[in-house]
ChimeraX commands (.cxc) that place a marker at each C-alpha (Angstrom):
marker #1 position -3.81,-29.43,54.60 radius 0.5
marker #1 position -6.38,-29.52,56.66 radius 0.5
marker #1 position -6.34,-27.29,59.89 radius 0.5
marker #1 position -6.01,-29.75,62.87 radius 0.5
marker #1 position -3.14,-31.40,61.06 radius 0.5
marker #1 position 0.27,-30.50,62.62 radius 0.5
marker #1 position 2.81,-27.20,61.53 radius 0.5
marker #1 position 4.82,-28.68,58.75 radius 0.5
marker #1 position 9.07,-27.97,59.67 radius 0.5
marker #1 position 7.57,-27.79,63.03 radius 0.5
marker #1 position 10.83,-26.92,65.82 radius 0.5
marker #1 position 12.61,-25.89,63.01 radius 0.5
marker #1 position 13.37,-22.19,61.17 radius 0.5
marker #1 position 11.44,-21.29,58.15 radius 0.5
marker #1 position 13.57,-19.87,55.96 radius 0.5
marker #1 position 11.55,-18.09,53.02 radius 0.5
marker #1 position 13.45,-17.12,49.96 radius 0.5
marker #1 position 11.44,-14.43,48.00 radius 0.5
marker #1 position 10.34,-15.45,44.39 radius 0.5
marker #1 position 12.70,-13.64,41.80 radius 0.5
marker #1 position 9.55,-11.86,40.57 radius 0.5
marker #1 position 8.99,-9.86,43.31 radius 0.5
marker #1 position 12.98,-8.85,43.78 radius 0.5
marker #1 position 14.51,-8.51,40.45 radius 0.5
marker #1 position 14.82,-5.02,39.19 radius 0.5
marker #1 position 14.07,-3.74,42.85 radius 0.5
marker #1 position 17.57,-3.36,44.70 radius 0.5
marker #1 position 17.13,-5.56,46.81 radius 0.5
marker #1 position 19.56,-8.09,47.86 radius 0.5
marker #1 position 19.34,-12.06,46.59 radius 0.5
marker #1 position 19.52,-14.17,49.61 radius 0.5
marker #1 position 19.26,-17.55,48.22 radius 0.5
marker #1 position 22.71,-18.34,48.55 radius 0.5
marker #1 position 23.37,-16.86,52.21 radius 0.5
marker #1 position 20.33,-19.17,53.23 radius 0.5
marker #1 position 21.61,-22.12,51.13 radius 0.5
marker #1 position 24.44,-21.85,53.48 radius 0.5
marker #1 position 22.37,-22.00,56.71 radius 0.5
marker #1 position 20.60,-25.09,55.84 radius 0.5
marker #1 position 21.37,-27.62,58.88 radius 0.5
marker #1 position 19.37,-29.38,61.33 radius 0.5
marker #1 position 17.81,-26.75,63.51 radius 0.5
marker #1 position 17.11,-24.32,59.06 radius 0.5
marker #1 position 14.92,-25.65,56.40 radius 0.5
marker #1 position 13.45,-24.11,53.63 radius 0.5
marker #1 position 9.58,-23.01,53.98 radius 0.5
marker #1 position 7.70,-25.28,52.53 radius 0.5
marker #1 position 3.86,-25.89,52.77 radius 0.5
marker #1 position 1.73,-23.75,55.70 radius 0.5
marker #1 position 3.68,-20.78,56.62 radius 0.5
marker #1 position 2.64,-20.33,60.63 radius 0.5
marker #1 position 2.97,-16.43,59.69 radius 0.5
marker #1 position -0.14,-16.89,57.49 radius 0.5
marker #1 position -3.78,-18.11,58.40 radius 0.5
marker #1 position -4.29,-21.77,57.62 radius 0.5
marker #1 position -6.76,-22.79,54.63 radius 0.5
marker #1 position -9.60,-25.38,55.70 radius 0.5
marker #1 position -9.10,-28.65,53.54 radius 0.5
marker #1 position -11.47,-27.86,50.36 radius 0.5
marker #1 position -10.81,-23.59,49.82 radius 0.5
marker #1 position -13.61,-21.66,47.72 radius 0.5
marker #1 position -13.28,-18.53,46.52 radius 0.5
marker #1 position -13.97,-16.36,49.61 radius 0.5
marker #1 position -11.51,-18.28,51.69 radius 0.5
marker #1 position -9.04,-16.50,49.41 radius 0.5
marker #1 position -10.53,-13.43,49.84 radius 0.5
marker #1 position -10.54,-13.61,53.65 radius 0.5
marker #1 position -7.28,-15.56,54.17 radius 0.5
marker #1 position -4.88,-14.18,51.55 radius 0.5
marker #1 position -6.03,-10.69,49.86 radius 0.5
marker #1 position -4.38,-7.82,50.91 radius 0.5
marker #1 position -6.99,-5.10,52.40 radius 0.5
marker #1 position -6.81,-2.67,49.58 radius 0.5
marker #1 position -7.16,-5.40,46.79 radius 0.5
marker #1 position -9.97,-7.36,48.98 radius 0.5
marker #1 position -12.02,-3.68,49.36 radius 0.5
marker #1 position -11.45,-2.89,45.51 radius 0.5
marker #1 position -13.15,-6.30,43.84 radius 0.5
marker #1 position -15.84,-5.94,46.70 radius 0.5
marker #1 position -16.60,-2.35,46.21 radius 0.5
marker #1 position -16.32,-2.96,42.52 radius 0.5
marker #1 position -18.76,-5.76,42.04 radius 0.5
marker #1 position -21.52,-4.20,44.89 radius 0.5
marker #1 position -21.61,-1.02,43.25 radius 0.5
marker #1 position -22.34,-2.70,39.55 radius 0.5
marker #1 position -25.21,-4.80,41.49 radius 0.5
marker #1 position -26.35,-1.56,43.54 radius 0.5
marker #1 position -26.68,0.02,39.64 radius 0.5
marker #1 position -28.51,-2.91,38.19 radius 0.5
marker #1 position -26.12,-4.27,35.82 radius 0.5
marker #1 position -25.94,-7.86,34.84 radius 0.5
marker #1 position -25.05,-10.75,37.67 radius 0.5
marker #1 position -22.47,-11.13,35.04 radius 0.5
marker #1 position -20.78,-7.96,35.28 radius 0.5
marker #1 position -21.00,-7.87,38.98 radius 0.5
marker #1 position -19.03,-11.27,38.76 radius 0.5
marker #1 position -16.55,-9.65,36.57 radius 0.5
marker #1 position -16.01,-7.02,38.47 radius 0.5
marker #1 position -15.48,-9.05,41.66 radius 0.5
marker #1 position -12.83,-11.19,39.84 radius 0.5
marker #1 position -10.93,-8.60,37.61 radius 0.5
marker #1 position -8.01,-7.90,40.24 radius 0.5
marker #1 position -8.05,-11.24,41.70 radius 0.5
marker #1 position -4.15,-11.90,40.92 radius 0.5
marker #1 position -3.27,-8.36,42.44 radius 0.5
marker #1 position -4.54,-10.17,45.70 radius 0.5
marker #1 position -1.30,-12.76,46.59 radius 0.5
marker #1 position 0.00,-13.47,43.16 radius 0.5
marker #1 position 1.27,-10.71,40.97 radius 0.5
marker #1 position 0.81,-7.57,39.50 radius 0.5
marker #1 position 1.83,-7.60,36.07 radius 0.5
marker #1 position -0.29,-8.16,33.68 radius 0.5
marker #1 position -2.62,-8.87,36.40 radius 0.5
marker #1 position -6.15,-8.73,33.59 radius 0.5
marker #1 position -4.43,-11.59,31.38 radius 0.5
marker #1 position -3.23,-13.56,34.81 radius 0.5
marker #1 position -6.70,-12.84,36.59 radius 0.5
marker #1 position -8.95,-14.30,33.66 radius 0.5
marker #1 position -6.80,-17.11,33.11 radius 0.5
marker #1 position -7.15,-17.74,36.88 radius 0.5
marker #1 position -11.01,-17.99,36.78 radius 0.5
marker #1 position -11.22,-18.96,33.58 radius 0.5
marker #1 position -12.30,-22.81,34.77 radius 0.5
marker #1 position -14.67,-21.69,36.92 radius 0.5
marker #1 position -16.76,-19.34,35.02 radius 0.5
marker #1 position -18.44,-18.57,31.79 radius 0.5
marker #1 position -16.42,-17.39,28.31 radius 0.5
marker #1 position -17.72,-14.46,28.67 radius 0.5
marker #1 position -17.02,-13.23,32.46 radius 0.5
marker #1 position -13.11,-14.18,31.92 radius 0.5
marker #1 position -12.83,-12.70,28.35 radius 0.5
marker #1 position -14.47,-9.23,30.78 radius 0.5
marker #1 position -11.83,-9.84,33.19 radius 0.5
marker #1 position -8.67,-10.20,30.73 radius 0.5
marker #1 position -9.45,-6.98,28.48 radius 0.5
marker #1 position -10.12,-4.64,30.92 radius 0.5
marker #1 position -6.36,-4.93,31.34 radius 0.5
marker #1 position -5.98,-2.86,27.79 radius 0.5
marker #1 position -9.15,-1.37,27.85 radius 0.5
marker #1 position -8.79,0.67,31.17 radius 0.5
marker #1 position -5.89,3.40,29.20 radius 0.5
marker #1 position -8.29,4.20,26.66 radius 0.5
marker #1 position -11.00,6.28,27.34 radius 0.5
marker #1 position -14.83,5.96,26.29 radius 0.5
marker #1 position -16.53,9.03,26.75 radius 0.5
marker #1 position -20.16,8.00,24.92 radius 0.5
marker #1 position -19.90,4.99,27.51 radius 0.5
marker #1 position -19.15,6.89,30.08 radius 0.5
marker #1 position -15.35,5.82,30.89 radius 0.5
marker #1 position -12.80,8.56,31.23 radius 0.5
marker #1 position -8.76,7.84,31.87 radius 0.5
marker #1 position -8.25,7.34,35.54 radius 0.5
marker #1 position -6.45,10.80,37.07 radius 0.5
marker #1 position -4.67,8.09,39.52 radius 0.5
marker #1 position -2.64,6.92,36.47 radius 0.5
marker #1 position -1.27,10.60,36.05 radius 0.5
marker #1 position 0.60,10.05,39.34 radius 0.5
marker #1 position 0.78,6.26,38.97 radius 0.5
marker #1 position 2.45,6.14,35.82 radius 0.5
marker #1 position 3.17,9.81,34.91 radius 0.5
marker #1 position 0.95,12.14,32.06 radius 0.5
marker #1 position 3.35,11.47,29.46 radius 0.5
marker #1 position 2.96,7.46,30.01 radius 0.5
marker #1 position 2.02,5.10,26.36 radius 0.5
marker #1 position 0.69,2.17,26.98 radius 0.5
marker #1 position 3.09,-0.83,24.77 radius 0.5
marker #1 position 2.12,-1.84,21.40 radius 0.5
marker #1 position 0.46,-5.27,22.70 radius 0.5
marker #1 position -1.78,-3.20,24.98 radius 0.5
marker #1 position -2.82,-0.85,22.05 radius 0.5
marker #1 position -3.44,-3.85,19.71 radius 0.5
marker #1 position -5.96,-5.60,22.47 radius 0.5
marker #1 position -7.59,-2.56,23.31 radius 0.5
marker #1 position -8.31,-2.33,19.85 radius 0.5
marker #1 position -9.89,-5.70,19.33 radius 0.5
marker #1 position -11.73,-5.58,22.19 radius 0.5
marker #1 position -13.90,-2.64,20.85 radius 0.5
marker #1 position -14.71,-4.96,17.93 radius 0.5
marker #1 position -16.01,-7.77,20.15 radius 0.5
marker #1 position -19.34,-8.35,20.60 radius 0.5
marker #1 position -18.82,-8.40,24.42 radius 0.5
marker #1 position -16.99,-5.11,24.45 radius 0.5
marker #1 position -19.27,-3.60,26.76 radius 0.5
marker #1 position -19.19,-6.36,29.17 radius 0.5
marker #1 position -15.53,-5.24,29.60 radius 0.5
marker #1 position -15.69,-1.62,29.71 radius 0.5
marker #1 position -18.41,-1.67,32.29 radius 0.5
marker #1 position -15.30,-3.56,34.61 radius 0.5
marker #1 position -13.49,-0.59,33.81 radius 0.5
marker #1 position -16.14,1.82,34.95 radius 0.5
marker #1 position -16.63,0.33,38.22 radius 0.5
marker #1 position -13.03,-0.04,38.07 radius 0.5
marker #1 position -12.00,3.69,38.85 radius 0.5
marker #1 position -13.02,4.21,42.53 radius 0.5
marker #1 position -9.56,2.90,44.30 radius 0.5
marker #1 position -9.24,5.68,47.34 radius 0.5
marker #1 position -12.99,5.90,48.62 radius 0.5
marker #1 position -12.47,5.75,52.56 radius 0.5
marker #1 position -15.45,3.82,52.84 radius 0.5
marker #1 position -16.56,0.32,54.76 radius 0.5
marker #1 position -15.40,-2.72,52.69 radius 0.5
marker #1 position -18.64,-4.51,51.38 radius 0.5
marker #1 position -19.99,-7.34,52.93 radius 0.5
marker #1 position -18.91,-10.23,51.10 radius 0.5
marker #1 position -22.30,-12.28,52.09 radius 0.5
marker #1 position -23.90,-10.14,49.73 radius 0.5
marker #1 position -22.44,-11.92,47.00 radius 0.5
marker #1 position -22.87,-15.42,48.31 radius 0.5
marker #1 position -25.75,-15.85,46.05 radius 0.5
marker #1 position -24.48,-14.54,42.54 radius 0.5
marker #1 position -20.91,-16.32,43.21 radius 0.5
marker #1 position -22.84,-19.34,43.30 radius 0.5
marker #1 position -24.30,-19.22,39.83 radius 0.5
marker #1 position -21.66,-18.24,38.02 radius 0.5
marker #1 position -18.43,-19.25,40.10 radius 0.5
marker #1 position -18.65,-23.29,39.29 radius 0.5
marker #1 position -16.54,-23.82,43.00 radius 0.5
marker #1 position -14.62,-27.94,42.57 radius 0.5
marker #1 position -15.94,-30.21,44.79 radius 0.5
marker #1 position -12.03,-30.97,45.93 radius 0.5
marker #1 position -11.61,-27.35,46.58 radius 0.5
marker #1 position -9.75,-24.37,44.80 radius 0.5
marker #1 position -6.45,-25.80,43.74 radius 0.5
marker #1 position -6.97,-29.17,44.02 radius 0.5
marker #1 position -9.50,-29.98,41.48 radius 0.5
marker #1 position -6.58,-30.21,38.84 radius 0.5
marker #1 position -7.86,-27.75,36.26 radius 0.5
marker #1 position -5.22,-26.18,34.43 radius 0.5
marker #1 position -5.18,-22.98,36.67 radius 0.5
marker #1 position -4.75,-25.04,39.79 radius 0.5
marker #1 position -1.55,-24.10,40.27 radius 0.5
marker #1 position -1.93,-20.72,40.68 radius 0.5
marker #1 position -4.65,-21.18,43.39 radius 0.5
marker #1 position -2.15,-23.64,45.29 radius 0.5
marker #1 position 0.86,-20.61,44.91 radius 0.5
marker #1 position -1.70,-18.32,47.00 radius 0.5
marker #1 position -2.13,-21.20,49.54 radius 0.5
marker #1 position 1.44,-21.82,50.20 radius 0.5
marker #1 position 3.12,-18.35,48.64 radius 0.5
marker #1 position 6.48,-19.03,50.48 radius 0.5
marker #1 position 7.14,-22.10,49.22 radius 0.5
marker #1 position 10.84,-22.78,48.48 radius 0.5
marker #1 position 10.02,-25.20,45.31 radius 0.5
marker link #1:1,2 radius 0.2
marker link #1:2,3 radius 0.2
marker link #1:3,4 radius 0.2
marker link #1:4,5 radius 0.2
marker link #1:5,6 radius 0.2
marker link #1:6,7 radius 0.2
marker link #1:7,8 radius 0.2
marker link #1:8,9 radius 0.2
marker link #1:9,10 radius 0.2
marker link #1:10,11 radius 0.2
marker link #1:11,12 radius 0.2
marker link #1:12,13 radius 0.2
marker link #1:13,14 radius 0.2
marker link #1:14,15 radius 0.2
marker link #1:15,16 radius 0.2
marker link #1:16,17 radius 0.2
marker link #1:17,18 radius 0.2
marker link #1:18,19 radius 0.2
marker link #1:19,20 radius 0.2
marker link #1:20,21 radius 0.2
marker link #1:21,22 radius 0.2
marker link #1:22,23 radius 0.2
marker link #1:23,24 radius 0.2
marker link #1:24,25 radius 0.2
marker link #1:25,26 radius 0.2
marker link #1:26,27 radius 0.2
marker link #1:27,28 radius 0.2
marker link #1:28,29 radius 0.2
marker link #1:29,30 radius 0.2
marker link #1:30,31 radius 0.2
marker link #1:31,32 radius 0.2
marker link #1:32,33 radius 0.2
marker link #1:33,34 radius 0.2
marker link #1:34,35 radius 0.2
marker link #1:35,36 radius 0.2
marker link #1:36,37 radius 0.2
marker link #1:37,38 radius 0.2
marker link #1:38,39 radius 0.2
marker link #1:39,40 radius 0.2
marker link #1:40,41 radius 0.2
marker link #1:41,42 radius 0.2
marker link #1:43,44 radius 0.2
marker link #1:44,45 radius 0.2
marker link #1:45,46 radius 0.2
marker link #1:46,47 radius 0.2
marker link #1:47,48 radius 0.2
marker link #1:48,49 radius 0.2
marker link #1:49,50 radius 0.2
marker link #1:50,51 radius 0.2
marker link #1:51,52 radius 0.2
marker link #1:52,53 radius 0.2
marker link #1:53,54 radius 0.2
marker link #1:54,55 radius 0.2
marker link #1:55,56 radius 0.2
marker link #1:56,57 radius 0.2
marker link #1:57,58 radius 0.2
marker link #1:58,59 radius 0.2
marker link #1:59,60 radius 0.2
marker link #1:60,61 radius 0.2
marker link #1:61,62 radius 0.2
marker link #1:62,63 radius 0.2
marker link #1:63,64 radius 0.2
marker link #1:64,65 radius 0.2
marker link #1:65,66 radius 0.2
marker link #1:66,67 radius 0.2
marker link #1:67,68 radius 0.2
marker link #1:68,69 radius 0.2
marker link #1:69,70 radius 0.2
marker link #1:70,71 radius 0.2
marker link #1:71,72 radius 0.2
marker link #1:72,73 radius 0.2
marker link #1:73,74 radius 0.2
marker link #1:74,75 radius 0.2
marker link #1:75,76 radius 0.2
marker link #1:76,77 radius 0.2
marker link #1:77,78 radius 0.2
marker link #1:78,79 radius 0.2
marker link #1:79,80 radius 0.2
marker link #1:80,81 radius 0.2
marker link #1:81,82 radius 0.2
marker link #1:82,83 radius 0.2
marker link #1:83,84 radius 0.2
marker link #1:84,85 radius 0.2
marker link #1:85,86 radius 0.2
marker link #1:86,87 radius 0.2
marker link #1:87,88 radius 0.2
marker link #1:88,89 radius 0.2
marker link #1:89,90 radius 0.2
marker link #1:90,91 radius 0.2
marker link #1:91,92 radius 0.2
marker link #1:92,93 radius 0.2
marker link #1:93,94 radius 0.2
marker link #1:94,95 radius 0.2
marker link #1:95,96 radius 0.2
marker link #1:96,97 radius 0.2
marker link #1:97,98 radius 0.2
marker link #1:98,99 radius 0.2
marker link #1:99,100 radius 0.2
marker link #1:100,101 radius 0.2
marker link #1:101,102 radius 0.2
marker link #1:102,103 radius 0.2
marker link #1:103,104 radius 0.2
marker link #1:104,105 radius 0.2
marker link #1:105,106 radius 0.2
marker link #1:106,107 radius 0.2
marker link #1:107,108 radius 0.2
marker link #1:108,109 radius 0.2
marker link #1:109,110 radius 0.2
marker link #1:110,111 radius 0.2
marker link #1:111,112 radius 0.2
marker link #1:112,113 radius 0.2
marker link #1:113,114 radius 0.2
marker link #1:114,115 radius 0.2
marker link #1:115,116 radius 0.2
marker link #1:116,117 radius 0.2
marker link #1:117,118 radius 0.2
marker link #1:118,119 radius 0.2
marker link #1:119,120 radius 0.2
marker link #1:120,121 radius 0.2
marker link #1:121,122 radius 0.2
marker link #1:122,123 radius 0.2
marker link #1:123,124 radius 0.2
marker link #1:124,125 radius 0.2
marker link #1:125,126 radius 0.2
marker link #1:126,127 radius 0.2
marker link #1:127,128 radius 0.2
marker link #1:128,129 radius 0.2
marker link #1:129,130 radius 0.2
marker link #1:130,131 radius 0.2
marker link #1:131,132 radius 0.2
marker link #1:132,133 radius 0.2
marker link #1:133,134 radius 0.2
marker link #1:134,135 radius 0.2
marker link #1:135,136 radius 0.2
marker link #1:136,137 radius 0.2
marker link #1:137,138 radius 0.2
marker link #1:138,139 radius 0.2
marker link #1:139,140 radius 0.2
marker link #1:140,141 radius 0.2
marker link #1:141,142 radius 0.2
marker link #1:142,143 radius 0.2
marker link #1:143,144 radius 0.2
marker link #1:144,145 radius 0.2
marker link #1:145,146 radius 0.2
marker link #1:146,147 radius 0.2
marker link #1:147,148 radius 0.2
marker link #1:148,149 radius 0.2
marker link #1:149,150 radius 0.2
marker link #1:150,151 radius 0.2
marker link #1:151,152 radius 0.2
marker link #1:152,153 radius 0.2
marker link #1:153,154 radius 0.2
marker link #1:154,155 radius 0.2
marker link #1:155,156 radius 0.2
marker link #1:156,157 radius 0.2
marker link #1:157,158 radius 0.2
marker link #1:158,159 radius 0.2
marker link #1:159,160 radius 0.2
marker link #1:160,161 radius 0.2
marker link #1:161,162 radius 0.2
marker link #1:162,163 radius 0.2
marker link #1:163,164 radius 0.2
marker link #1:164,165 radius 0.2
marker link #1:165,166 radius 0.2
marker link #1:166,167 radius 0.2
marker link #1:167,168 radius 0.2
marker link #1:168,169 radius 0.2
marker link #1:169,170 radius 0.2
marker link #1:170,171 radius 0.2
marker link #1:171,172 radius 0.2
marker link #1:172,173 radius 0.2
marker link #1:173,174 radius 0.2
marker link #1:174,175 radius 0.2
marker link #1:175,176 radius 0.2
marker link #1:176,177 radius 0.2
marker link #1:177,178 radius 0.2
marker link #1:178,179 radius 0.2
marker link #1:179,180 radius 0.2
marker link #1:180,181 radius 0.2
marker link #1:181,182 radius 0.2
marker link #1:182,183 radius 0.2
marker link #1:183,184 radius 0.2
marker link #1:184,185 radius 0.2
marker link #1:185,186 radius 0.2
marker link #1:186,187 radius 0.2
marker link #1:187,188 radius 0.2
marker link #1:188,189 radius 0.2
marker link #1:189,190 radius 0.2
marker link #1:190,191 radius 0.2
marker link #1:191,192 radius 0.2
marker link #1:192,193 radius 0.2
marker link #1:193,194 radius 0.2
marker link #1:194,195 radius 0.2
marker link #1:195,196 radius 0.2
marker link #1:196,197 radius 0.2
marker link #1:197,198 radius 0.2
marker link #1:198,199 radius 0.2
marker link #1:199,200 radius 0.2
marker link #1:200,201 radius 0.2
marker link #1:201,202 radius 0.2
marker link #1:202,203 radius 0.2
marker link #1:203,204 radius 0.2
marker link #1:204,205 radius 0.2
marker link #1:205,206 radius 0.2
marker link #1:206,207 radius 0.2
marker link #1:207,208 radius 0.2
marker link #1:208,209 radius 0.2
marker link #1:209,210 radius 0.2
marker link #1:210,211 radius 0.2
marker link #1:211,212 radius 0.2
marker link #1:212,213 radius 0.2
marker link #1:213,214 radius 0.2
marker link #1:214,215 radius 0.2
marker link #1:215,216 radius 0.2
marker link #1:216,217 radius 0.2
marker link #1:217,218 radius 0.2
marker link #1:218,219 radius 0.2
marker link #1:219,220 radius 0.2
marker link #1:220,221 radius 0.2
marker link #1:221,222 radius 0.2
marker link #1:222,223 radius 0.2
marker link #1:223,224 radius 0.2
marker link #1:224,225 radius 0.2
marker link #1:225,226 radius 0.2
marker link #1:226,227 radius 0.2
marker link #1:227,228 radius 0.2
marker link #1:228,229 radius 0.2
marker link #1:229,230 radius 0.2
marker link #1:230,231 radius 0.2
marker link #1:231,232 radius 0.2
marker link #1:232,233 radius 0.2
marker link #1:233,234 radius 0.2
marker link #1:234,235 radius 0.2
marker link #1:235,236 radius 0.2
marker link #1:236,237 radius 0.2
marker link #1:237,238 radius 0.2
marker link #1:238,239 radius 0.2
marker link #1:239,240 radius 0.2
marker link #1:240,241 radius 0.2
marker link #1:241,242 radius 0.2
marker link #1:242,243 radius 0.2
view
């Protein structure tokens, strides 16, 4: 993987057939078959570095992901996030919370993103930063006015004022207020709620210092270090892969 090595498929078309995740329900059209079809000499399936994408150096940490795969909005959101919970004093370990919460939305998937986010970093960091990162999924619909949390206005157009959150949502929500490390959560949540600010995106650098006592980065590089999550780092390296 490294980034002298040559284009894999090179002189050959990519083909990229999207995941059914990101197509089901949506209308649009399943291609898999009419590419299946194409396959011959000069059409392969994509597989490995996409030339479309910029190329990963051979050992990725966490900030390569930020600057090679996140999309702008979810990059700017974790970064604005976890500066404003330093720039108010909190914890290092809220700031890292914050800066991880979303990571999923940022080339993997959307649904569920808290649980998928803190299983993601959940290697890498301490109990209580990914247990932060995987309730503010529930915690975020329920407001905390003597904490200072109200319901987002963005989910009234989101998800509409007459949206209920499922039962498995109301049920964690619920337990997290019992934990001892509720607050750790719902202070994600509060730095959680600025998503349209037309402001600079952060300087990452910033960070470098507090990522690197509590983000334990593998020697052989984010996805490669096989930790149970590795997978899901490798999926955001090579997103169009076929198999």
């Amino acid at each position: 993987m490294s980034i002298d090595e040559p284009w894999p498929q090179e002189g050959r078309e990519r083909m990229i057939q999207p995941a059914p995740v990101g197509i089901v329900g949506t209308g649009q059209p399943n291609t898999e078959m009419e590419l299946l079809a194409k396959l011959d000499a000069d059409h392969v399936m994509m597989m490995g570095d996409n030339p479309a994408l910029p190329r990963f150096p051979e050992r990725p940490t966490l900030m390569d992901f930020f600057r090679l795969r996140f999309q702008g909005i979810t990059e700017r959101h974790l970064l604005v996030s976890a500066v404003r919970a330093l720039d108010d004093g909190q914890d290092e370990k809220v700031v890292v919370a914050c800066l991880l919460h979303d990571i999923s939305n940022g080339c993997l998937i959307r649904s569920d993103h808290g649980y998928w986010s803190a299983q993601m970093v959940a290697p890498y960091v301490s109990e209580e930063i990914a247990w932060a990162v995987k309730y503010h999924q529930p915690l975020r619909y329920f407001a905390d006015e003597a904490n200072g949390y109200s319901y987002p206005e963005s989910y009234h157009a989101f998800f509409g004022p007459d949206y209920v959150p499922p039962e498995y949502i109301r049920r964690d929500a619920e337990e997290a207020r019992n934990h001892r490390w509720y607050m750790t959560s719902r202070l994600v949540t509060i730095y959680d709620t600025y998503f349209f600010d037309d402001g600079p995106t952060p300087d990452p650098e910033i960070l470098t210092d507090i990522i690197g006592r509590h983000f334990k980065q593998p020697e052989q590089g984010l996805g490669f270090d096989g930790s149970p999550t590795a997978h899901m780092w490798r999926t955001m390296i090579w997103p169009n892969n076929f198999l």
